[in-house]
N, C-alpha and C positions, 0 to 999 in steps of 0.2 A: 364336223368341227368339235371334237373332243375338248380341247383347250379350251374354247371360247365357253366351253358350257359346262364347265368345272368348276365346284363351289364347295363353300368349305363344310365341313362335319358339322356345323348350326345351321347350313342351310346358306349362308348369304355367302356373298362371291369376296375370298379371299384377298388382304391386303397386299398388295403390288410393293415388288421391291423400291421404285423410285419412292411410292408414298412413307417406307419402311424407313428409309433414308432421309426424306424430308421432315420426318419427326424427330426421327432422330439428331439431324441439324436444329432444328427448332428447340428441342431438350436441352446442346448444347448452348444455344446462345443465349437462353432464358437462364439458364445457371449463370452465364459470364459477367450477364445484366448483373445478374443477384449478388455475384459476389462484385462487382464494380461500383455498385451502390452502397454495398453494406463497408465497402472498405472506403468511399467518402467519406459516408457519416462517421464513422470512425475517426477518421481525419477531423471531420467539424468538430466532434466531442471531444477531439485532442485539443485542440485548438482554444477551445471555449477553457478547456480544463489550466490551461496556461497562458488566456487570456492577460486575468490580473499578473499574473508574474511578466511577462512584457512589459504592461504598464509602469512596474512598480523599476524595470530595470532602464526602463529610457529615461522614468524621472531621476532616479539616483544618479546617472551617468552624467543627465546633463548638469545636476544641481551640486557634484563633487566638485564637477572640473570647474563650475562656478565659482565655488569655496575657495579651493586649491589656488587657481587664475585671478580674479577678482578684489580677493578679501584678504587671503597670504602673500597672496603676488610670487607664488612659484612658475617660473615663467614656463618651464611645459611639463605639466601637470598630468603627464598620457596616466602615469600608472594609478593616480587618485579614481577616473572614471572605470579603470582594469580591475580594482579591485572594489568596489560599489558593483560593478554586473558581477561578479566572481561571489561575494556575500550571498546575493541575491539569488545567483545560480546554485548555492547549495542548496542539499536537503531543507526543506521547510523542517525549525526546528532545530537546526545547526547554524542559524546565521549569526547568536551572537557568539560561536565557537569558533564559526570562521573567521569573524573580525578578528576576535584575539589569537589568531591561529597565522593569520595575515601579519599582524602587529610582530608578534616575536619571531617568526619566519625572518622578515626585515631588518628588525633588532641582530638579531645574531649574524644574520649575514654582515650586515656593515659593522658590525664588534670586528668580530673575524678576518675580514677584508681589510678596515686598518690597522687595527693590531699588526698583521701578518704586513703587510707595505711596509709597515716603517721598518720591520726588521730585513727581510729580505728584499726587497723593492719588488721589478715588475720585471715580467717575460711571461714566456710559455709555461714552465716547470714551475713559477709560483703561481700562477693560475690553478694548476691541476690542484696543488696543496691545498692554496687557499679555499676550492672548490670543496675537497676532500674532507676537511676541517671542518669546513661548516656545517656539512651537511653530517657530520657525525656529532659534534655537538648539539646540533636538531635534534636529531636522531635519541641522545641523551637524554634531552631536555622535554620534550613531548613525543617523539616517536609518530606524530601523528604524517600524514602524507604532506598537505598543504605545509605544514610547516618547513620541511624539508625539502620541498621546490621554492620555495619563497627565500627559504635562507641560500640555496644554494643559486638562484638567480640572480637576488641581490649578490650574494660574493662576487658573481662574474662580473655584475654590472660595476661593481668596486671596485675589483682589477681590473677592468679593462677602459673603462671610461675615466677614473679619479686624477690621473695623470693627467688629462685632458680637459675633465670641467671642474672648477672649481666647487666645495663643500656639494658633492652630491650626495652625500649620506643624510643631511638634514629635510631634501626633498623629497628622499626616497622616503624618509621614516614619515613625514608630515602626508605625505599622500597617502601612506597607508591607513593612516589615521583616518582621515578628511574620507576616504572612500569607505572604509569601514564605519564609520559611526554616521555618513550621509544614509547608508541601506539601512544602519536600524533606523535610522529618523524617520526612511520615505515608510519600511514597512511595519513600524509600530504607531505612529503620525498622521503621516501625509497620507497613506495611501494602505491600510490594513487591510489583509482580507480577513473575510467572516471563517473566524475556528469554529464554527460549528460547520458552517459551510465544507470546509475543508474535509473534518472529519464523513461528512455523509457524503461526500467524493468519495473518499476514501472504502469509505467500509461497505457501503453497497456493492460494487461485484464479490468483497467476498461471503457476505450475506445473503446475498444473493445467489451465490452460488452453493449455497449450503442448503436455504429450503430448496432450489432446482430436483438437487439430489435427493432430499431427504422424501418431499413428493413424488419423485422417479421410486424410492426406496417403496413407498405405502403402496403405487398402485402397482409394481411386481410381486410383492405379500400378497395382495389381494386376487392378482389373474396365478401366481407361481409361475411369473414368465422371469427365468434364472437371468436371459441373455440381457434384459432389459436391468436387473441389479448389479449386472455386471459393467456396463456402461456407464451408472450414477458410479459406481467403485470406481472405475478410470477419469471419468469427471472431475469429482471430488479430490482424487490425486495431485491437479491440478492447481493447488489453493496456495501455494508458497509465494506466487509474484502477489496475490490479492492480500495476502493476513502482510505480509513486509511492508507493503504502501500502504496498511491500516495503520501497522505498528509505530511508521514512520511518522502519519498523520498526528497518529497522537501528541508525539514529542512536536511539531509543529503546533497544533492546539495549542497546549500546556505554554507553550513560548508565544505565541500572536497575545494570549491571554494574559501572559505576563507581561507583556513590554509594552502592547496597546491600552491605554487608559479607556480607549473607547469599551474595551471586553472586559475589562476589570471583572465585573461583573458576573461574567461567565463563568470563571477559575471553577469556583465552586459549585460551580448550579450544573450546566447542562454539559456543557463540555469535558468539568471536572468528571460528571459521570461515565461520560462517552469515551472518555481518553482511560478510566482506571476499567473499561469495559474489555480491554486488547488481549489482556491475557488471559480471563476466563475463555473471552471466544475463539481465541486459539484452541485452545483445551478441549472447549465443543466442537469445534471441528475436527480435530484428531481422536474424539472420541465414536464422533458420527461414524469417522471413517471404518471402526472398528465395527458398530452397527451394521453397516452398509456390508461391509464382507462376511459377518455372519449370516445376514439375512443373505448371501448367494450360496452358502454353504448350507444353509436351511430348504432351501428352495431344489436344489440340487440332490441332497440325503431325503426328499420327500416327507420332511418333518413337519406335524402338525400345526393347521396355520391358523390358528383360531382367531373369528371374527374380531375380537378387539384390537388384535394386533396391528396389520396394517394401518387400521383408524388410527391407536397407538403413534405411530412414525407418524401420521396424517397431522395428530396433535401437534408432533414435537416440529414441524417443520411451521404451522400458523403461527407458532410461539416465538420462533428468529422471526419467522416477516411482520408480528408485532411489535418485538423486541426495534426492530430496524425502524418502522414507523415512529414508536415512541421517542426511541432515538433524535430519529430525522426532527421530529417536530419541540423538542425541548422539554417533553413532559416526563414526569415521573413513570414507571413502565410496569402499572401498579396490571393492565390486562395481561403484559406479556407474560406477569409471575402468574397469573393466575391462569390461564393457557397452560404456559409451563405445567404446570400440576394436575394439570386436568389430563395432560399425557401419562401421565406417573397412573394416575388414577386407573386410564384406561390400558394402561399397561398390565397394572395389578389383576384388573377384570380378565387381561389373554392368562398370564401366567395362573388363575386360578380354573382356568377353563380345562390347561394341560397344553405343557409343553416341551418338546425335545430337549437337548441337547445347548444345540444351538439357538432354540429360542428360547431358552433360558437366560443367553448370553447376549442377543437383541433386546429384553425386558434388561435387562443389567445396567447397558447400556443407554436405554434410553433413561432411567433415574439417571446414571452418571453424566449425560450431559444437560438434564434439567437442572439439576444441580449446578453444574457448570455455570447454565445461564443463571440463573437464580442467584449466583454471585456477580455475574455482570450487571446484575440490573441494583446492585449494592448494597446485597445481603452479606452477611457475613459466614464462611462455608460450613460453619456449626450452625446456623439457622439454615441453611439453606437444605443440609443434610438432615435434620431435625422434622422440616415440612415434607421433604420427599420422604422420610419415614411413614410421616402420619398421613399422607395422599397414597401410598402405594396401600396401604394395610396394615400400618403398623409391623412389618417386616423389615 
């Protein structure tokens, strides 16, 4: 019984294809698990993230056509609650662009619409005109998109219904109204959300995914494992949908800050910081990026990786995840600048140790996006430039 007494090169008795099989089942279904959970939560933290925007869209809705029905006595009122969710539905930060965006959409359509009636009357072929007309006068007049479905819906609903119900231009325009200035009421009023709030929605994945990388960056310096800086490089590539939904939060900020009396307050303190914060950290991150692919082109050419260096990248990535704390919490980000510099510093310590090429252009780098930060945290980039001199060495 050969078979039966056949064991493997360590000694113990070889794993069986059915057991080979059953693990490997069990590997798949533990991944299926992992990914069907992780894509819930997902879903709950979508949820949670457009929680208040629900709220803020069923009180608008129900409290225009209140307005509209109630108080003006427009007797059906559909488009006053269509555009109250429509405000509400744009970008946080464009809503009171929308209302006026709404407003003369409207406007022009029903300019348009009667003007163009009385001269030609109604059929199919003045439709098309009418339609054509307004929407290039939109088109004129703001160019923007909303304006240009607004003007050109109202036209249609001008031709085609005006014949049949009497002064609907007056109800058209008063809804517009009524639904447009209900949304800023409920969400600078009734129902604001927190701009700061908003903002550390916002800016955490992509701050978050900028120490990922930059600590992925230090401990590849430090083993010279290229495969693993080349993975934070493809990572990091990734940042366009996170820095867009920073950039956008900002101008949300700036606006919840401005029209809520409750945030007044804010403009300038915390929010004011966090919002004029968008474009340097853009900056640091396009410049990280450049760090990030020298440092696989260093690792790669076997150029010399001297001890400060990785710490170096290890500095400059603790300096965003303080930056982001200090942020998050409302304070002055008096540790992050000093963080910040204390990578210069230890940058200065590799570069003086000897360094390639390309780790000449990693130490570069890392000054150029301390700097970076060091103007997000609301220095001015001659002081900011000024400290990184005097932290690197006077160089």
């Amino acid at each position: 019984m050969v078979a039966a007494g056949r064991r493997g090169a360590d000694g113990g008795v070889p794993a069986r294809a059915g057991d080979t099989a059953h693990g490997g089942l069990a590997d798949t279904v533990a991944r299926l698990r992992d990914r069907a959970l992780a894509t819930v939560r997902e879903r709950f933290r979508r949820v949670r993230a457009v929680g208040g925007l629900a709220l803020q869209a069923g009180l608008a809705a129900a409290l225009s056509w209140f307005v509209a029905h109630e108080l003006l006595h427009v007797s059906q009122p559909v488009f006053a609650p269509i555009s109250a969710v429509s405000t509400i539905a744009a970008s946080v930060g464009q809503r009171l662009r929308r209302t006026v965006e709404l407003i003369l959409g409207v406007t022009v359509g029903v300019l348009i619409g009667d003007l163009l009636l009385l001269v030609i009357g109604t059929g199919w072929w003045q439709l098309a005109l009418i339609v054509v007309l307004a929407i290039v006068v939109a088109l004129f007049l703001a160019g923007s998109a909303a304006v240009v479905i607004q003007a050109g819906a109202t036209a249609v609903l001008i031709a085609t219904l005006s014949p049949s119900i009497r002064d609907l231009e007056v109800p058209r325009f008063v809804d517009a109204l009524v639904g447009g200035g209900v949304a800023l009421l409920v969400t600078a009023v009734l129902l604001p959300l927190n701009p700061l709030r908003v903002l550390n929605r916002a800016a955490r994945p992509a701050l978050d995914l900028l120490v990922a990388q930059l600590d992925a960056t230090a401990d590849a310096l430090a083993e010279r494992d290229a495969a693993r800086a080349r993975t934070a490089r493809s990572a990091l590539r990734q940042n366009k949908g996170p820095l867009k939904a920073f950039v956008e939060a900002t101008q949300g900020a700036r606006e919840a800050s401005t029209l809520s009396p409750v945030h007044w307050h804010q403009r300038r303190g915390p929010v004011g910081r966090y919002a004029q914060a968008a474009e340097p950290i853009d900056r640091a991150m396009r410049n990280s990026g450049t760090l990030i692919r020298r440092s696989v082109t260093l690792i790669e050419d076997r150029e010399p990786v001297p001890e400060p260096l990785p710490r170096a990248v290890a500095d400059l990535a603790e300096a965003v995840r303080l930056l982001k704390r200090q942020f998050a919490a409302g304070e002055q980000p008096d540790r992050a600048r000093k963080q910040a510099l204390l990578a210069v510093e230890t940058a200065g310590h590799a570069y003086r140790e000897g360094v390639g090429f390309s780790g000449a252009v990693v130490v570069a780098q890392v000054r150029t996006t301390v700097s970076d930060l060091l103007v997000a945290t609301g220095l001015s980039q001659e002081n900011a430039n000024r400290l990184v001199r005097r932290s690197f060495g006077g160089l």
